[in-house]
C-alpha positions, 0 to 999 in steps of 0.5 A: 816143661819138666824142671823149668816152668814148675820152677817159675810159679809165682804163687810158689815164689809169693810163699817162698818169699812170705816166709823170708820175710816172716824168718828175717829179723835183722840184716843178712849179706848173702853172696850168689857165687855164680854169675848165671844166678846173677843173671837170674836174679836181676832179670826177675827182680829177685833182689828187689822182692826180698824184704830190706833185711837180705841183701844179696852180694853178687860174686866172682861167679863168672868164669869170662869176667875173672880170667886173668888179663895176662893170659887174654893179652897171651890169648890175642898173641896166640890167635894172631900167629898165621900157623894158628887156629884159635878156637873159643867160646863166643862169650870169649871174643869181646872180652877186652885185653890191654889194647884189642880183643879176639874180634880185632885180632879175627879183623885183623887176618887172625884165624879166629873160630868161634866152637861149640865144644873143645871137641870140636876144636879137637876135630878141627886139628884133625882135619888140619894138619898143617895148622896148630889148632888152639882151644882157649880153655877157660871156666870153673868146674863145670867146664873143666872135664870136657876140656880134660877129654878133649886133650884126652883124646888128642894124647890117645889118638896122636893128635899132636897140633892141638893144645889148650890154653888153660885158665880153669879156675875152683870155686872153693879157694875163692869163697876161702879168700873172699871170707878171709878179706878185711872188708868182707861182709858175706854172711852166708853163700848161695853155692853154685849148683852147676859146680857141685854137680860135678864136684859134689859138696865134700869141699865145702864143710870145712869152708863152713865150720872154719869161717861160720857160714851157712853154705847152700847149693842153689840152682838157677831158676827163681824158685831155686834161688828163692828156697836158697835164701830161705835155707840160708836165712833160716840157718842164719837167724838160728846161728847154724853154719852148715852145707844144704843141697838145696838142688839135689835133681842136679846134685850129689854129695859125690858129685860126678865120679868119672869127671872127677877121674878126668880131671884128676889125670889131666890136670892138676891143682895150681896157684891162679891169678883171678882178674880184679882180685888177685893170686888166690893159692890153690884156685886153679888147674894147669895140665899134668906133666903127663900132657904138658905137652899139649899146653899152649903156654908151653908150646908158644914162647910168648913173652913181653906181655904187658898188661894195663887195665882202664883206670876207671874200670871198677870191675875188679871191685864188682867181682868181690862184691864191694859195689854194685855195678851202677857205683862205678862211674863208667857203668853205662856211660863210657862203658856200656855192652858195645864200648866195655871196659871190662869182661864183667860188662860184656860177659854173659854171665857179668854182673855189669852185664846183667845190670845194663840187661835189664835197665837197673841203670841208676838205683835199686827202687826201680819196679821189679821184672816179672 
């Protein structure tokens, strides 16, 4: 199949690796922003086929695992009032807030609806009327313009019962905290390609030049992430800093023009809280003025929201890449994929989630998947 088996040769993926192995003479931290590499990595043991010189650093690159846990807690309040219907993603449901998850609230009477698009919620609200139809708006780039056409077209056609609930957040502004952290050891980035496809690479230069890191936009099939390392590496061992497209059938300098006129209509740039990391400046979007009506935060008063996270959960360190998942002493023992402590366990594209997957259960000497 075009673009998916000729990316998973392993004659190609044995010279891809040669020649890291050939170019690295001294240790390296590379950062994989998205967590869908994440994914990919772990499950082909591609960590474990790079020479001991590359350690990769797994990011904050998962939209579900970072979406702050106030707004879960808002999400369960919402989804449980009898006027409304609450609609997500399923990767959303069994994300834990402070004290139950949408699975729980759906148990418990709430009108729950798992959609494969926010369109969907949209015709939803138009086939019920008498029912406030919420999406639960959450994700990077990638996400954020059909989000931004579904309101959209709720504003153009007089859907007035349909709201979302946003919690969109940028890539670039993190990359910019997690290089301005104390403990930060990221040498170099692998960018998400699925990202700048729609946001282009004009962001990431500056972030370049101003903290000295190679930035390479990478794809997610294993010889995607294996001709990224190579790039990043390359760049590294010659002290060069700069911003490759290493994906370019998915990715253009000017990224996507008409997702990127949405966006700019619907919504603008605000501060945003990240889970397990913080108040990242600049990090996130919220509707305009011009369709803050259709925002869910506005339209429900929700208030009194106390949030708790579990003592022993480690996610929020997982997230910025200080440990690996199988540091934390809850991983796969009172936290596991049907008891989670945290998003990054029961997320598709979590961290902990990948390490459970594929039995990296204790240490990184195990015999690497295919």
């Amino acid at each position: 199949m075009k673009y998916i088996d000729e990316f998973n040769d392993p004659e190609l993926a044995g010279r891809l690796l040669d020649e890291i192995r050939a170019t690295a003479t001294r240790p390296w931290a590379l950062m994989e922003v998205c967590g869908g590499q994440t994914h990919s990595i772990i499950r082909h043991g591609i960590d474990q086929l790079l020479p001991e010189e590359v350690e990769l650093i797994h990011g904050p690159g998962c939209p579900v695992c970072v979406t702050p846990l106030d707004v879960i807690d808002k999400a369960l309040e919402i989804a449980a009032r009898p006027e409304v219907i609450f609609c997500s993603f399923g990767d959303m449901l069994r994300v834990p807030g402070t004290d139950r998850d949408l699975f729980r609230v759906k148990g418990e009477g709430g009108d729950v609806r798992v959609v494969y698009s926010p369109l969907d919620a949209l015709d939803l609200a138009r086939r019920n009327p008498d029912r406030q139809v919420v999406f639960f708006a959450i994700g990077f780039e990638t996400t954020a313009p059909a989000n931004a056409m579904a309101v959209h077209q709720a504003r153009r056609l007089g859907i007035g019962n349909f709201s979302l609930l946003v919690s969109h957040v940028r890539v670039p502004p993190a990359i910019e905290a997690i290089m301005t952290a104390p403990e930060c050891r990221v040498q170099g980035f692998l960018a998400a390609g699925h990202v700048c496809s729609v946001m282009g690479t004009a962001e990431y230069p500056g972030l370049a030049d101003r903290h000295r890191v190679p930035i390479v936009v990478t794809g997610f099939e294993p010889l995607d992430i294996l001709e990224g390392i190579r790039r990043a590496v390359h760049q590294l061992e010659r002290g060069e800093h700069r911003v490759e497209n290493a994906y370019p059938r998915a990715v253009r300098e000017q990224g996507n023009p008409a997702a990127l006129r949405m966006l700019e209509e619907v919504f603008e740039v605000t501060d945003r809280n990240w889970r397990g990391i913080g108040r990242i400046p600049a990090s996130g979007w919220r509707l305009s003025d011009a369709y803050r009506a259709f925002d869910a935060e506005h339209r429900f008063d929700v208030t009194g929201i106390r949030t708790e996270e579990p003592a022993v959960c480690r996610a929020g360190e997982v997230l910025q890449g200080l440990i690996k998942p199988t540091e934390c002493e809850a991983f796969g023992t009172a936290c596991t994929p049907r008891t989670p402590l945290g998003a990054t366990m029961v997320s598709s594209e979590g961290a902990c989630a990948a390490y459970y997957l594929y039995r990296r259960m204790n240490t990184p000497e195990m015999n690497p998947v295919g």
